[in-house]
C-alpha positions in Angstrom: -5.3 40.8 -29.2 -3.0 38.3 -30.5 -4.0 36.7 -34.3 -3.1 33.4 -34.5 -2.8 31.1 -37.6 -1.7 27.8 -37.2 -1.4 24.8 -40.1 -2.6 21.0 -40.1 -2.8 18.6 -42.7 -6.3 16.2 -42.9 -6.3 13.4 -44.4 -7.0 13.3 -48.0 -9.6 10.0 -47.7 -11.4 11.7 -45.0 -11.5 15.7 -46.4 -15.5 15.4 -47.2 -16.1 14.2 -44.1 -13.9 16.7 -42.3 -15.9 19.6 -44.0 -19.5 17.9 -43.0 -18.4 17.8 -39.1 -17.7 21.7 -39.5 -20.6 22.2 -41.3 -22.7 21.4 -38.2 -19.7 22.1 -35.5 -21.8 21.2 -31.9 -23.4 24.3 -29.9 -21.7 23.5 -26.8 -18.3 23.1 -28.5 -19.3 26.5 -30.2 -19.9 28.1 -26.8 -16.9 26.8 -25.1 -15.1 28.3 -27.7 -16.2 31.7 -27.1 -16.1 31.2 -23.7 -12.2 30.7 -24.0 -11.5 33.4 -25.3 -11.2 32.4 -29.2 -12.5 35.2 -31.4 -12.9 35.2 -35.4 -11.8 31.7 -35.6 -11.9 30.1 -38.7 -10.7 27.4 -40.4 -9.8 27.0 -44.4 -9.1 23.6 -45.9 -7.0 22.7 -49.5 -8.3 19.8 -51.7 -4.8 18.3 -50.8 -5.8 18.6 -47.3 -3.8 21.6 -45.8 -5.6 23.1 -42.8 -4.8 27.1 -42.4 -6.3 28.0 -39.1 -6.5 31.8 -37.7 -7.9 33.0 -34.6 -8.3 36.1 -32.6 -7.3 35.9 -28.5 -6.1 38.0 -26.2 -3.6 35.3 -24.9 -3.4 31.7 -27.3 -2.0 29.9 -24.0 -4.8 30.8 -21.8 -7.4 30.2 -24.7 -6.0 26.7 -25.3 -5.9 26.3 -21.7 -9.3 26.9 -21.1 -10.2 24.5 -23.8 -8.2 21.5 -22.4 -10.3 22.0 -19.1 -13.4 21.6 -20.7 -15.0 18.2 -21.4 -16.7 18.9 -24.5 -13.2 19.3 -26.2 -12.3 16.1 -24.6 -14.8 14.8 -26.9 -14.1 16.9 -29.9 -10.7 15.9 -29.7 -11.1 12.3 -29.8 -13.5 12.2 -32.9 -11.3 14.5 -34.9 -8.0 12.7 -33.7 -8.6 10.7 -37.0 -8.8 13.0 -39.5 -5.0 14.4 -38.8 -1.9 13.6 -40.6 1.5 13.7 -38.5 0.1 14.2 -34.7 2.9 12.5 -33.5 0.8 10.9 -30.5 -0.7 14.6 -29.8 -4.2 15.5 -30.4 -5.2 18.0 -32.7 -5.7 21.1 -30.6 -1.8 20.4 -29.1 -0.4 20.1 -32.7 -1.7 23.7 -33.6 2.2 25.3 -33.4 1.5 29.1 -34.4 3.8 30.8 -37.3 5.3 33.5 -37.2 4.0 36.5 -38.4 5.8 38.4 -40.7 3.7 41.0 -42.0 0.2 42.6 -40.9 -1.4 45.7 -42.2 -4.2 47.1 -40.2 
């Protein structure tokens, strides 16, 4: 299983609204999710807007993959498009680069 934690930046105007779309984060998108292949995902935001996300897979590719093929992540994608800082014309689920990790005690 590979564990995954990747970094985004929200933009500081839009942070409440960012936590009230996860608050209620759509079923299907939920299921589609799970159905990919992403395990104990979560996502924990900064009050300056620093997004630390960490998932479970057993392949990230192939989970991300899956997503992209799905047309409820279309969707997803384009509504929280806005909310990013520093895209650079990518959405949101192709700027999630993964770090390194360094240390990991099990």
């Amino acid at each position: 299983m590979q564990r995954v934690c990747f970094l985004l930046k929200v933009r500081q105007d839009r942070l409440a609204e960012y936590r009230e779309r996860h608050a209620a984060v759509w079923p299907e998108m939920r299921d589609a999710l799970t159905a990919a292949g992403w395990h104990n995902y979560s996502l924990f935001l900064r009050d300056d807007g620093l997004l630390v996300g960490y998932v479970e897979t057993p392949d990230f590719e192939a989970a991300r993959a899956a997503m992209a093929r799905t047309e409820v992540n279309a969707r997803w994608q384009a509504e929280m498009a806005g909310f990013f800082e520093e895209l650079d014309g990518r959405g949101p689920d192709e700027a999630m680069t993964p770090l390194t990790e360094v240390f990991h005690l099990a």
